[in-house]
N, C-alpha and C positions, 0 to 999 in steps of 0.2 A: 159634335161627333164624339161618341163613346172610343173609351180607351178599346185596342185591338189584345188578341192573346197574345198577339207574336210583341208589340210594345210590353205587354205587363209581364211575358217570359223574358224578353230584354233586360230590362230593372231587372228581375230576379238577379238575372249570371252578374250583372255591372255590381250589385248593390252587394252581393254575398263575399264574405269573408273566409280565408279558411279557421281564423281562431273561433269565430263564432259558430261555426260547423265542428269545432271540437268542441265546444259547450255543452251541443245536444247530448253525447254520450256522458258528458259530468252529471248530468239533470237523470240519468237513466232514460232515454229517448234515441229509441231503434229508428234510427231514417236513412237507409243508404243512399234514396235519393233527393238528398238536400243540398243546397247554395250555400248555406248560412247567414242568414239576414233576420239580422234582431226581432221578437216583436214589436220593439216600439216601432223600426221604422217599416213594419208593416202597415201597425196603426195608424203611422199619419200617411203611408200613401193612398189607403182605404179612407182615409179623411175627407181625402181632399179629390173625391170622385163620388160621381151618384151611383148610387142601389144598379145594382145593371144582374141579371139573372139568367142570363145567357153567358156574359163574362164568366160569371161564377160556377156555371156548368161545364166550361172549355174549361178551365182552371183546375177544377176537381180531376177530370180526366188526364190530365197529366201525370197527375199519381206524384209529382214532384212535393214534398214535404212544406214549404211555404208555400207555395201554389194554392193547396188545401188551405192551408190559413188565411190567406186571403182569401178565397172562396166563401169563406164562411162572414167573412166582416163586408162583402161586397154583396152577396147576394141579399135579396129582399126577402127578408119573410113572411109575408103578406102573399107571397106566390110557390112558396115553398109548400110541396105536397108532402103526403104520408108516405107516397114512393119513392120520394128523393131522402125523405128523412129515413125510411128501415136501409135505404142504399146505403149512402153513407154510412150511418152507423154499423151497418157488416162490413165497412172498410177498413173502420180504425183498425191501427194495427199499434198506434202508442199512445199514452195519456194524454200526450200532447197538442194532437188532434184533433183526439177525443173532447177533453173541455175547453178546446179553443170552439170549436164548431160549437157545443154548447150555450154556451157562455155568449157568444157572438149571433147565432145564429138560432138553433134550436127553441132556448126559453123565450126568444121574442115572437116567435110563431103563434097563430090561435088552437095549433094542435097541440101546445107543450103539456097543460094537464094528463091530458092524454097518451100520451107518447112516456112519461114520464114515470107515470104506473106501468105500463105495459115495458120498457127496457130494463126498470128494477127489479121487474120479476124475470128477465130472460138470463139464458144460460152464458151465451159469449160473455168472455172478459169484459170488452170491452163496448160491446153495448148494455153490458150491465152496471159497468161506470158510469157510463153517461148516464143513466136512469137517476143514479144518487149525486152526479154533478151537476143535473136540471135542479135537483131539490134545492141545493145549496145556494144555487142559483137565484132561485124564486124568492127564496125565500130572502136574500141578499136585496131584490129590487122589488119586492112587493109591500110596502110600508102600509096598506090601508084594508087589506082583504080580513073578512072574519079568520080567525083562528080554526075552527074547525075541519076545514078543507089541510090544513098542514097538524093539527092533531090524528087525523086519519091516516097520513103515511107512516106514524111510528111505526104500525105494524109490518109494512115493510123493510124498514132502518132496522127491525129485531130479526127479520127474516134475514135480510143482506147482510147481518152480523154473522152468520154461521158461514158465509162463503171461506174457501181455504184461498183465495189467490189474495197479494198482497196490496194488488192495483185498485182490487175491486172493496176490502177491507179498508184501505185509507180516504175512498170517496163517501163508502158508509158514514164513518164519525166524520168525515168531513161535513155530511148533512145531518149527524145528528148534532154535534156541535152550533152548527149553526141555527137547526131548529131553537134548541135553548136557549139562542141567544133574539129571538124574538116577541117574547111575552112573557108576561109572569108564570100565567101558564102552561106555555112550552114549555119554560125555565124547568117548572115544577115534573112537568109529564117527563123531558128528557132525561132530565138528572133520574128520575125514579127508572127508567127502562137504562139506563147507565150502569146504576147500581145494580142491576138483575143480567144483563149482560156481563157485567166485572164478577158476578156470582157465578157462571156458567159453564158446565164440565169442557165447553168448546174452546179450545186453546184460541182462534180466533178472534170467539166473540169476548171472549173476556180482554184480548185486546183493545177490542174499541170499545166497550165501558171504560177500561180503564183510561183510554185516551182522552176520551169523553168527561171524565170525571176529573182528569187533569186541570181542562179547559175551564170545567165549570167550577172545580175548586180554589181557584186563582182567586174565588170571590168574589166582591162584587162586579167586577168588569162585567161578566156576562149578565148578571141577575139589573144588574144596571141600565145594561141597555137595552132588554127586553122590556123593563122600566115606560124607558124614554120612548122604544116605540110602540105600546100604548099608548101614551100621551100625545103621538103622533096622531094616530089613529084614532082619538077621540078628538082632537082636535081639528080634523080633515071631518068627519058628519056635522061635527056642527057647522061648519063651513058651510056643510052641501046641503 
């Protein structure tokens, strides 16, 4: 028998802290209606239960700040639709949310290419985050896909460089950093759109070039590992 709302709303009030519900506001994270309960010990209580998709729909509807967060590590996304995914994301209301449901829930979806071009290009904050927090994402757990399919969002990462908000600007170089740090060729494309953004009369986008340029200037760290996963990736076809 599947855990109940009214059990996993129990945990929430037992398990939540007040210090850890003053942490949110240190982190910059609006949640008036929070518990305080760490992510880690969300993660292992999402461990240690099955994918349940009804759970995770009472969950959400609570509107309760960890509630959402496990929502997003509980549900299945294999059953997750396009209508649960534009809901959601007109929910966010803070970063926090935003790329936990991401991260957890969203990039494991077979909609996420999808969904991922079309939130990068939209206007909300905060489904315009998540559009550039699925990149970062992808590109984090995909060790063996061609390069092409992630050279073709630069143009978006240049696009989402002109936004003026400062939530939506830190997920941009969030994904363009992490593009670069995927291949030699990311390496190469990124740092080039880097340096033409850190050129650009937009006081934002010259941000995240420069951010970008930070990252990638550090040397070889990023050029390195882009390196190695190549080597991954030719390593994995001969395999198959």
């Amino acid at each position: 028998m599947g855990t109940t709302l009214d059990e996993t709303m129990q945990w929430l009030e037992r398990t939540g802290t007040a210090r850890q519900k003053a942490e949110l506001a240190r982190y910059g994270i609006d949640a008036p209606k929070a518990f305080g309960v760490s992510v880690g010990a969300l993660l292992r209580y999402a461990k240690a239960r099955p994918k349940d998709h009804a759970l995770a729909a009472a969950l959400w509807k609570t509107g309760w700040y960890e509630a959402r967060l496990l929502a997003a590590m509980l549900d299945d996304p294999a059953q997750v639709t396009r209508r649960q995914m534009d809901a959601w994301s007109r929910a966010f209301d803070n970063w926090g949310v935003c790329d936990t449901v991401v991260w957890h829930l969203f990039d494991h979806t077979p909609l996420a290419w999808e969904k991922t071009r079309e939130y990068a290009a939209a206007r909300p904050e905060f489904v315009k985050r998540a559009g550039f927090a699925m990149i970062a994402g992808r590109v984090a757990r995909d060790r063996t896909s061609p390069d092409r399919p992630y050279l073709d969002l630069l143009p978006l990462v240049e696009r989402g460089a002109l936004d003026e908000r400062p939530l939506v600007r830190k997920a941009v170089s969030w994904a363009l950093r992490r593009l670069g740090g995927r291949s030699p060729a990311l390496f190469a494309a990124s740092t080039a759109l880097a340096k033409r953004l850190a050129a650009s009369a937009d006081a934002g986008a010259r941000w995240v070039g420069a951010d970008a340029l930070r990252a990638f200037g550090k040397g070889q760290p990023v050029e390195a590992r882009a390196k190695k996963a190549a080597a991954r990736k030719k390593a994995a076809k001969k395999k198959a």
